[in-house]
GUDREN-313446 format. One line per 4 residues: their letters; for each residue x, y, z of C-alpha. Coordinates in nm, 3 decimals, always signed. Layout:
BEGIN
a> X Y Z | ... .
! end
This chain:
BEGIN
xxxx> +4.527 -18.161 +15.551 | +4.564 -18.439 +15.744 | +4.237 -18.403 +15.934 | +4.180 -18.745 +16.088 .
xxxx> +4.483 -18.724 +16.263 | +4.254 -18.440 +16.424 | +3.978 -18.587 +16.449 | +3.956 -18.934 +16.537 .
xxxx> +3.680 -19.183 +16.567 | +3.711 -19.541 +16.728 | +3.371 -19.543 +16.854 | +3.048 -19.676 +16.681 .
xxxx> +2.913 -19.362 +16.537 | +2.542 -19.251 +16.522 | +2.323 -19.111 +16.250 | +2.487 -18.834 +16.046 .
xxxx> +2.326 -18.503 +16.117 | +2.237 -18.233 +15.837 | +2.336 -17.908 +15.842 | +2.019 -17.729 +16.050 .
xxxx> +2.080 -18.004 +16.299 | +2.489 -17.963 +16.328 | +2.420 -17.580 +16.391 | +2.146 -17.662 +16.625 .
xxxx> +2.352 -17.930 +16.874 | +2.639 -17.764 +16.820 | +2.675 -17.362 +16.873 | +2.636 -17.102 +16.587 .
xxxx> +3.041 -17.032 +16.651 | +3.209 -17.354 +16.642 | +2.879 -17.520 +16.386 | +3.020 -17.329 +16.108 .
xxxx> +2.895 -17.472 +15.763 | +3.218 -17.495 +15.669 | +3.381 -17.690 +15.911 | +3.053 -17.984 +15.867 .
xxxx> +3.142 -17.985 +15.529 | +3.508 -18.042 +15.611 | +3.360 -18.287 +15.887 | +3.115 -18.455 +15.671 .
xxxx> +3.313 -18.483 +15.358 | +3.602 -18.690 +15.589 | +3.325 -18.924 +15.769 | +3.433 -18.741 +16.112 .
xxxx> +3.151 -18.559 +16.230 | +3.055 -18.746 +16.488 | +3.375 -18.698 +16.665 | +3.249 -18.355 +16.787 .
xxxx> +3.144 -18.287 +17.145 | +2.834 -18.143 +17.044 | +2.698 -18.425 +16.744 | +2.836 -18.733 +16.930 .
xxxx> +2.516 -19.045 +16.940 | +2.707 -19.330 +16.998 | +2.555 -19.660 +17.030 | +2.655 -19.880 +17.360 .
xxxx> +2.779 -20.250 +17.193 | +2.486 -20.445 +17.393 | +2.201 -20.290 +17.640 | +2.397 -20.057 +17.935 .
xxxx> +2.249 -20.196 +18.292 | +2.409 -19.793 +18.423 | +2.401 -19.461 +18.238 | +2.618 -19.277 +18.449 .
xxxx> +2.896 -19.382 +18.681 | +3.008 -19.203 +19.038 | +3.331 -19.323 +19.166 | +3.391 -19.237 +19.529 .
xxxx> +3.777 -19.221 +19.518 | +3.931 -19.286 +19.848 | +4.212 -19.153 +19.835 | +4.548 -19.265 +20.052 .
xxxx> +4.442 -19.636 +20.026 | +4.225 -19.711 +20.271 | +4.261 -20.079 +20.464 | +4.049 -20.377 +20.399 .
xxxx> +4.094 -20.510 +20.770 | +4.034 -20.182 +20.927 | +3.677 -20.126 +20.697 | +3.511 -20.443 +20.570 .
xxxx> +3.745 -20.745 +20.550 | +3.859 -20.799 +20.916 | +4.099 -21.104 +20.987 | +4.056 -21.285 +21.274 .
xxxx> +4.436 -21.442 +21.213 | +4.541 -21.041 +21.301 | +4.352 -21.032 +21.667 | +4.536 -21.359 +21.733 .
xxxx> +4.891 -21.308 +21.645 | +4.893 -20.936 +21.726 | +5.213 -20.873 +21.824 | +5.427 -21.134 +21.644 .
xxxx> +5.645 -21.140 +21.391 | +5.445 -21.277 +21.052 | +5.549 -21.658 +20.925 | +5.730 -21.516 +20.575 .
xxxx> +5.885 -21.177 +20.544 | +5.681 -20.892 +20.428 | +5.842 -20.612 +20.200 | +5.735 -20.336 +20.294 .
xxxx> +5.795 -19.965 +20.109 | +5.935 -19.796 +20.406 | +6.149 -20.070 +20.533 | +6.185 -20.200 +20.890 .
xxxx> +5.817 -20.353 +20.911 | +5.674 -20.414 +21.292 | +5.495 -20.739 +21.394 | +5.166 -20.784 +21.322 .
xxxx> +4.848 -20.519 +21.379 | +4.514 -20.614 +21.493 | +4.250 -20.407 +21.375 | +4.205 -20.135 +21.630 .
xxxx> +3.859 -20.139 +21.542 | +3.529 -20.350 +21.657 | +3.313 -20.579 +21.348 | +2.972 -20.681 +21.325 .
xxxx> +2.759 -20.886 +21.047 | +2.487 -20.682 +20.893 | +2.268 -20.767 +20.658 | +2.147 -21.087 +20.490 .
xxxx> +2.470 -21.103 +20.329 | +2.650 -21.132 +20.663 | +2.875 -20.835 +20.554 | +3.144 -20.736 +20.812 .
xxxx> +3.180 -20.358 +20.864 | +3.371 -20.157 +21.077 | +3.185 -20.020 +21.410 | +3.291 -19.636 +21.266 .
xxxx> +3.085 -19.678 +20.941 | +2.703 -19.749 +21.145 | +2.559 -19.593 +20.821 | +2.720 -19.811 +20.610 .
xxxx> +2.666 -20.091 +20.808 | +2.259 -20.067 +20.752 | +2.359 -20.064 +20.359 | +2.534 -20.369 +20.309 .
xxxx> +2.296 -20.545 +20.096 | +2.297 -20.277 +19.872 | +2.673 -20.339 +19.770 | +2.884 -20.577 +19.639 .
xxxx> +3.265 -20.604 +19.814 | +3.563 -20.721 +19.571 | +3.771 -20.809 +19.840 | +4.090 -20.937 +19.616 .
xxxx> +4.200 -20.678 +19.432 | +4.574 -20.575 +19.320 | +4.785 -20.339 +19.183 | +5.151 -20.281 +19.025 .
xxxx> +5.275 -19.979 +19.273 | +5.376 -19.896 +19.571 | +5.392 -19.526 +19.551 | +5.083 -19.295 +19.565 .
xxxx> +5.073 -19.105 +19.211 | +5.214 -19.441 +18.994 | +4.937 -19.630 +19.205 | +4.643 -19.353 +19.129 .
xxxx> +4.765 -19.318 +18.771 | +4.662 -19.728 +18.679 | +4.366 -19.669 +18.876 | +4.218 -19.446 +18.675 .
xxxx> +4.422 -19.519 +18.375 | +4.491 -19.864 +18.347 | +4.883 -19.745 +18.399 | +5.128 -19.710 +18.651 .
xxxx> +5.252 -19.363 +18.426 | +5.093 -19.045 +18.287 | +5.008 -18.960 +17.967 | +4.738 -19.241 +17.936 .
xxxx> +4.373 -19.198 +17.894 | +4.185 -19.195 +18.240 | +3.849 -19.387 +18.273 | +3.625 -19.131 +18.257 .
xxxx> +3.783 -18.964 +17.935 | +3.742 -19.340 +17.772 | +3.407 -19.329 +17.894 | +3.330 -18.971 +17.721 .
xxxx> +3.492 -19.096 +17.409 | +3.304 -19.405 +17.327 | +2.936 -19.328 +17.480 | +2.925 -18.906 +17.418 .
xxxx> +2.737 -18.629 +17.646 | +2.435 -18.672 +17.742 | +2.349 -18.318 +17.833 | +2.525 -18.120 +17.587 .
xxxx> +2.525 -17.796 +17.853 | +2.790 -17.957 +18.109 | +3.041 -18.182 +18.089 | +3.041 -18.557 +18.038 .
xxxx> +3.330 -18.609 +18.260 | +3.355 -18.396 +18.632 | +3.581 -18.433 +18.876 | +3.542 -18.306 +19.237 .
xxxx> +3.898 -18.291 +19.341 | +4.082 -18.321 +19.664 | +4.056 -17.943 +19.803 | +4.415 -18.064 +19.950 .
xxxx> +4.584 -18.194 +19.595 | +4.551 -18.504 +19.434 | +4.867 -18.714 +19.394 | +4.952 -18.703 +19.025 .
xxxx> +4.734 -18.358 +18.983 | +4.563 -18.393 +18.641 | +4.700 -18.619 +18.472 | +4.443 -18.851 +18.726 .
xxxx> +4.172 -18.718 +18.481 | +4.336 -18.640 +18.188 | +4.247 -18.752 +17.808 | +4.606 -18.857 +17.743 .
xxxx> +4.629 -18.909 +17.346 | +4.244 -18.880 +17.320 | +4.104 -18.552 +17.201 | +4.169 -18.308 +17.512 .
xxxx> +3.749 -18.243 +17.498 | +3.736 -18.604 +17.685 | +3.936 -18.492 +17.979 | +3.771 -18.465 +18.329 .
xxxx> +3.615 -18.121 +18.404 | +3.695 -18.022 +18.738 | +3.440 -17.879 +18.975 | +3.408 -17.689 +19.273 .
xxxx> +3.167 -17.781 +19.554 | +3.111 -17.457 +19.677 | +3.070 -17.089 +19.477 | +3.174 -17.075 +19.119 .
xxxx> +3.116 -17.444 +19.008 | +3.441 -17.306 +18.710 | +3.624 -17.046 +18.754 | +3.601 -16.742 +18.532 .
xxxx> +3.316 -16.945 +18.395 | +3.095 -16.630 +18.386 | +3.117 -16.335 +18.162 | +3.268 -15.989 +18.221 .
xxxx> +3.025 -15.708 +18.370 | +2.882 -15.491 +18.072 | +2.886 -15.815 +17.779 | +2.584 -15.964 +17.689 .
xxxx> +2.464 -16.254 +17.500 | +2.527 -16.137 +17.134 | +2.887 -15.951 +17.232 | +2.974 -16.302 +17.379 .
xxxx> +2.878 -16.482 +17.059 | +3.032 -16.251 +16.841 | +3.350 -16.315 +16.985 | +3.337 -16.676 +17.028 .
xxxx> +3.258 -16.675 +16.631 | +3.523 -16.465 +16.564 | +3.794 -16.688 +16.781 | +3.630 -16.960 +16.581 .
xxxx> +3.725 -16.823 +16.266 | +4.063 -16.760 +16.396 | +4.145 -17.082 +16.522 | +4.032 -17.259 +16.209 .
xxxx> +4.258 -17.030 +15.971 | +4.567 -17.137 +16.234 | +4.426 -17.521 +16.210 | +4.464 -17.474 +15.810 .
xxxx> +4.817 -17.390 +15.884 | +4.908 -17.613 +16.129 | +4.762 -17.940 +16.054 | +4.784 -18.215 +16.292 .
xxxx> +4.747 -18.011 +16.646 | +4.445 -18.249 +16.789 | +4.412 -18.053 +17.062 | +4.258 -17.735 +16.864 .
xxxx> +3.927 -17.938 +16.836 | +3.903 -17.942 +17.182 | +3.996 -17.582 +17.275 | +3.703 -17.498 +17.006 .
xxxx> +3.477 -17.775 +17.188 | +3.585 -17.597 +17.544 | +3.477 -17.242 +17.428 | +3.121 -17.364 +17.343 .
xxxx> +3.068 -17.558 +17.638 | +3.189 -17.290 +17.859 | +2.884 -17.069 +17.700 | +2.647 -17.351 +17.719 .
xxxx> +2.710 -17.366 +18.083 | +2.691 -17.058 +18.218 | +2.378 -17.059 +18.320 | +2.296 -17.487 +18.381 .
xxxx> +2.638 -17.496 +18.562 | +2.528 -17.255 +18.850 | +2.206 -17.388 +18.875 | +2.350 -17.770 +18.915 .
xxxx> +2.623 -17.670 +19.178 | +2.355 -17.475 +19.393 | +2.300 -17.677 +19.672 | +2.038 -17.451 +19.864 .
xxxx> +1.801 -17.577 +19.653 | +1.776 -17.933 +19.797 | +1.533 -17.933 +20.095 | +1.645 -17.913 +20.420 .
xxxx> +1.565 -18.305 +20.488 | +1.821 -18.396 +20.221 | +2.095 -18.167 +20.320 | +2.051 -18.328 +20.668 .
xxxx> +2.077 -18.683 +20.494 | +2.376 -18.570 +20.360 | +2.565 -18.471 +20.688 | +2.547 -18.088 +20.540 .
xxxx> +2.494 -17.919 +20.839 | +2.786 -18.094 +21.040 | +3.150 -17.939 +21.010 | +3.259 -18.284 +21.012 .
xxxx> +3.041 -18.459 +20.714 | +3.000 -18.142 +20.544 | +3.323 -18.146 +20.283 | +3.208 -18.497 +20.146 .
xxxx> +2.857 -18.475 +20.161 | +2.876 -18.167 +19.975 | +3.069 -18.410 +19.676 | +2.803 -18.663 +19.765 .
xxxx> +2.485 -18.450 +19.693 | +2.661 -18.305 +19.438 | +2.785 -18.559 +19.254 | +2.381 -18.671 +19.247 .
xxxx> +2.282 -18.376 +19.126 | +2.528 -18.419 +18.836 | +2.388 -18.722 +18.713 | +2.073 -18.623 +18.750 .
xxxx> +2.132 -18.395 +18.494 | +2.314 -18.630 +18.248 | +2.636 -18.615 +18.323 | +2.828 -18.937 +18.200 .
xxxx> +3.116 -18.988 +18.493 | +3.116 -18.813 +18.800 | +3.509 -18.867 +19.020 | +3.428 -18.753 +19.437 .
xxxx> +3.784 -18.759 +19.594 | +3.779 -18.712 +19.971 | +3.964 -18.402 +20.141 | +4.212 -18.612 +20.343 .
xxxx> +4.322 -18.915 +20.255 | +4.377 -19.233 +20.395 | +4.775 -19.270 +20.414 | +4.809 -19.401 +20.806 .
xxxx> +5.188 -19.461 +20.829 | +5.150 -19.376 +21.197 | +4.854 -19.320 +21.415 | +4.567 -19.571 +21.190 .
xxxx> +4.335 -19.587 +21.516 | +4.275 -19.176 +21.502 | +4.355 -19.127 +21.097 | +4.106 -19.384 +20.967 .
xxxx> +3.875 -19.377 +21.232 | +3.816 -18.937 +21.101 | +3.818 -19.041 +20.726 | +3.542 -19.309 +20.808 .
xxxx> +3.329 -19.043 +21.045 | +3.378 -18.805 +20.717 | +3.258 -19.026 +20.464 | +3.030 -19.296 +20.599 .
xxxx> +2.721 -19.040 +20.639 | +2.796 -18.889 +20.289 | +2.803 -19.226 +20.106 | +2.520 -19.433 +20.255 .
xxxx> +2.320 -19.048 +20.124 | +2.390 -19.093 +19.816 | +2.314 -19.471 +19.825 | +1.965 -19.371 +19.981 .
xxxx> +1.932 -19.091 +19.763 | +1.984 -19.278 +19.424 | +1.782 -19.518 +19.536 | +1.467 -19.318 +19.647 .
xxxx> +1.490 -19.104 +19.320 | +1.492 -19.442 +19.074 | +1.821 -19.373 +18.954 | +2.047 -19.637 +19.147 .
xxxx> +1.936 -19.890 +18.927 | +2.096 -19.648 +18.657 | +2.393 -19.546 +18.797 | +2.703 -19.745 +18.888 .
xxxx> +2.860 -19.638 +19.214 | +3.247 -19.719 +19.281 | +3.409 -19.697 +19.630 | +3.803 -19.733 +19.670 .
xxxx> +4.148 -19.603 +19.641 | +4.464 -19.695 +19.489 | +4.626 -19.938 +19.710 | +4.546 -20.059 +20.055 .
xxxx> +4.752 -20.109 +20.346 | +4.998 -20.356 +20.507 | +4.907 -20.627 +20.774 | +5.236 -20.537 +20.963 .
xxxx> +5.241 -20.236 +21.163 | +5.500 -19.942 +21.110 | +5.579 -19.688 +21.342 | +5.376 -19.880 +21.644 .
xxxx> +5.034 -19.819 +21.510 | +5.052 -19.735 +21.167 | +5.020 -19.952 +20.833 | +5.253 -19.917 +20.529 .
xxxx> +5.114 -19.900 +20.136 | +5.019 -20.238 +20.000 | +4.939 -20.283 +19.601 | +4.929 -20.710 +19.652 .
xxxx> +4.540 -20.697 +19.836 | +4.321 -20.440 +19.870 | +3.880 -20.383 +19.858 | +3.684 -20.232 +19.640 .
xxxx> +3.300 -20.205 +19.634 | +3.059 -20.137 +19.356 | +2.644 -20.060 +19.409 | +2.376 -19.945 +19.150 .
xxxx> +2.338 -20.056 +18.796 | +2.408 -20.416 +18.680 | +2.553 -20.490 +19.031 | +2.419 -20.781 +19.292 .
xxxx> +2.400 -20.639 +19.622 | +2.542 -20.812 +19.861 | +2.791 -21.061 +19.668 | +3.138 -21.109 +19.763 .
xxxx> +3.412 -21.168 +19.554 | +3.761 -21.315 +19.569 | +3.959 -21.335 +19.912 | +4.353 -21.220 +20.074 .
xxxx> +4.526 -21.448 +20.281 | +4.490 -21.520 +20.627 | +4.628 -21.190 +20.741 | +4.531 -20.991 +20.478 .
xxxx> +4.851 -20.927 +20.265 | +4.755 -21.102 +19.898 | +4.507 -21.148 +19.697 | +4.501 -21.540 +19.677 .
xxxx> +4.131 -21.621 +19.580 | +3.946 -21.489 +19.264 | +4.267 -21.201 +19.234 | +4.155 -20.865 +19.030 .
xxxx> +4.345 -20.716 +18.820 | +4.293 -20.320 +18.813 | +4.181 -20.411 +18.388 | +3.946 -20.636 +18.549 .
xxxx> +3.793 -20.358 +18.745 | +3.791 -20.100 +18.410 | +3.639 -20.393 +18.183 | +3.376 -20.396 +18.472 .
xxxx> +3.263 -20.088 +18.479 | +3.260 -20.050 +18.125 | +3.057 -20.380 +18.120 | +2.784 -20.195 +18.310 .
xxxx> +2.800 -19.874 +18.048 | +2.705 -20.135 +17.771 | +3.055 -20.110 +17.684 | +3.298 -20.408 +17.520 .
xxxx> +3.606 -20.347 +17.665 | +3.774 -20.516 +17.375 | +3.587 -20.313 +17.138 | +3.661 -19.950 +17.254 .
xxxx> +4.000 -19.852 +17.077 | +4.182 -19.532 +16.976 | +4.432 -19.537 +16.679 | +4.739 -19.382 +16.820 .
xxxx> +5.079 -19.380 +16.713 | +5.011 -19.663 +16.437 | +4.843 -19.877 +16.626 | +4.468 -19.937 +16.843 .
xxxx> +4.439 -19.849 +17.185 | +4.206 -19.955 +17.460 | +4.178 -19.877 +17.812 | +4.197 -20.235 +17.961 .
xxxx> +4.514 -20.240 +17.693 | +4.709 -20.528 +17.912 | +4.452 -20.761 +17.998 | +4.103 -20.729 +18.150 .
xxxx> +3.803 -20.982 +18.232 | +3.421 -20.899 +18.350 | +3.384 -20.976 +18.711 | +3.073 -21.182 +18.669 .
xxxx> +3.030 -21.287 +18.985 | +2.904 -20.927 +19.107 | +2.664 -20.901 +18.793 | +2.313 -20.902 +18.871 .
! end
């Protein structure tokens, strides 16, 4: 049987376990003794959810990453990088043509919006983001960022994958893959999705030719963290385990038959954790618990602030708990072909409460030193106006920021032109911005690979450089 086709390793691998401790960490119906022989005998066991103690390649500066996914691509001169080159040729027609995806691209478009500095840094923000604004120091702005697409799903697929198509390992399945569960009773990757739909749906998340135990675990914010999470009304414990034991059993015989099919590892792996959870999931997505001073932090008891802030507390009370890789997308997204005064102005009154919490939050708890906080979407928008007051998609120069672990608040890195439509100074590559993150898990971007199809994978497959400039 070809069982490391199954069960793959590319990660530095922890101590072997016996067999009292494989049953332990593992679950009584997917430990069997048989399969950690099988496991054990094939130098494979620590490819299993449950016995995974890999070792970071140097000392991690984060433990656990949130990445506040903007989703629509929101614009650098309308948020944090305004250019004064806009206010004064508002109107005109820009020096060089300007593709645009839409076609028929207006003059040029002022930010409808007032700046201020803030800060030591001298950080520009946006007069809708006050919050924010008092936080600046805390963050560090990659203001030259680009990207391969114009379209929405292409563009969110190398965000989170490294590539403009699916079927692709996302970040946080890599992430899962090389550096293992922390809390073996919920998942090391969660996703708190777009209640509206996420361009590209799950393939934004998936584990693409990983095991299918790495892919992102999504979450509600309200009720039920999972669906059908819970068992049926009249079976207990021991009728539950019985037939998780028995499916066990039934799935190996079909894996003895079928040899090859990677992704019956990880509908084993799925069964367990669903049991584990039942109870740790419910208690982790309950939200009443926090204290009325932190729900208020959060903007919880405002219609407005209440969808994100939910994510927000959430996504804290996630990592709290161990959880590796945390993905908050907002409700609406950012997309302003028309109408960027009203549309950006609502998704910056929705989110700038809920993110300066969590920044606050981290931070009074101890744990923003240890976790690495990512704000951004997938593209970010045109200097040119379309339809009167709106701005097109625009992959050539967008922001980024990045707070917590390993990062200095306060830097700035890299620059777009004049008006905002290239990266020209310091330009970062969307590898740049995986090898980064990575960098702050204690992870060598290099030396995180997957054998697939004959040859080694890696997420920052193309290219991919540290920004050391934000590093603390």
């Amino acid at each position: 049987m070809d069982y490391a086709s199954r069960f793959p390793c590319g990660r530095v691998d922890g101590p072997k376990l016996n067999r009292r401790s494989f049953l332990k960490q593992v679950g009584a119906g997917f430990g069997s003794l048989a399969l950690f022989d099988m496991l054990q005998n094939d130098g494979l066991l620590a490819s299993t959810r449950g016995a995974k103690r890999s070792i970071p390649h140097f000392a991690p500066t984060a433990k656990s990453v949130i990445w506040l996914f903007m989703e629509g691509g929101p614009s650098a001169m309308d948020t944090f990088d305004p250019k004064p080159d806009l206010q004064r040729f508002h109107g005109m027609e820009p020096k060089i043509p300007i593709d645009v995806l839409f076609g028929n691209p207006g003059p040029l478009m002022r930010s409808p919006f007032e700046f201020a500095q803030h800060g030591e840094s001298g950080t520009w923000v946006a007069d809708k983001m006050p919050h924010m604004a008092k936080l600046v120091d805390e963050i560090a702005l990659i203001k030259s960022c680009h990207a391969d697409s114009t379209n929405h799903s292409s563009a969110m697929y190398q965000i989170n994958t490294g590539h403009t198509f699916p079927g692709y390992p996302s970040a946080g399945a890599w992430m899962d893959y090389g550096l293992g569960s922390v809390n073996q009773n919920l998942p090391g990757y969660v996703v708190l999705q777009n209640s509206r739909g996420t361009k590209g749906g799950a393939n934004n998340w998936g584990s693409g030719f990983l095991p299918s135990s790495h892919q992102g675990t999504p979450f509600r914010s309200q009720g039920t963290p999972i669906l059908n999470l819970n068992r049926p009304e009249g079976v207990n414990d021991d009728w539950q385990r019985r037939m998780l034991d028995l499916a066990v059993e039934l799935n190996q015989e079909h894996a003895d038959r079928h040899p090859g099919e990677a992704d019956l590892l990880g509908r084993i792996e799925s069964y367990e954790l669903a049991y584990r959870m039942q109870s740790e999931a419910s208690e982790a997505v309950d939200l009443d618990r926090e204290p009325e001073h932190t729900r208020e932090l959060y903007g919880l008891n405002h219609d407005v602030t209440r969808p994100y802030g939910e994510k927000c507390l959430l996504a804290r009370r996630l990592v709290e708990r161990g959880v590796r890789f945390v993905q908050a997308y907002c409700d609406d997204e950012w997309d302003s072909h028309h109408s960027l005064p009203e549309r950006h102005a609502a998704r910056m009154e929705e989110t700038d409460q809920p993110v300066a919490a969590l920044l606050t939050d981290l931070k009074q708890r101890g744990l923003l030193d240890e976790t690495l906080v990512v704000w951004g979407g997938e593209f970010g928008r045109m200097p040119v106006s379309e339809k009167g007051d709106g701005r097109d998609h625009n992959p050539e120069g967008f922001l980024i920021w990045m707070a917590g672990g390993g990062i200095q608040g306060g830097a700035h890195h890299g620059e777009t032109d004049e008006i905002g439509w290239k990266a020209t100074v310091d330009p970062v590559s969307v590898p740049d911005i995986h090898a980064t993150i990575l960098h702050c898990m204690g992870v060598d971007h290099e030396r995180l690979t997957y054998r697939h199809n004959g040859r080694r994978f890696r997420l920052t497959d193309v290219s991919g450089n540290v920004i050391q400039s934000i590093l603390a």
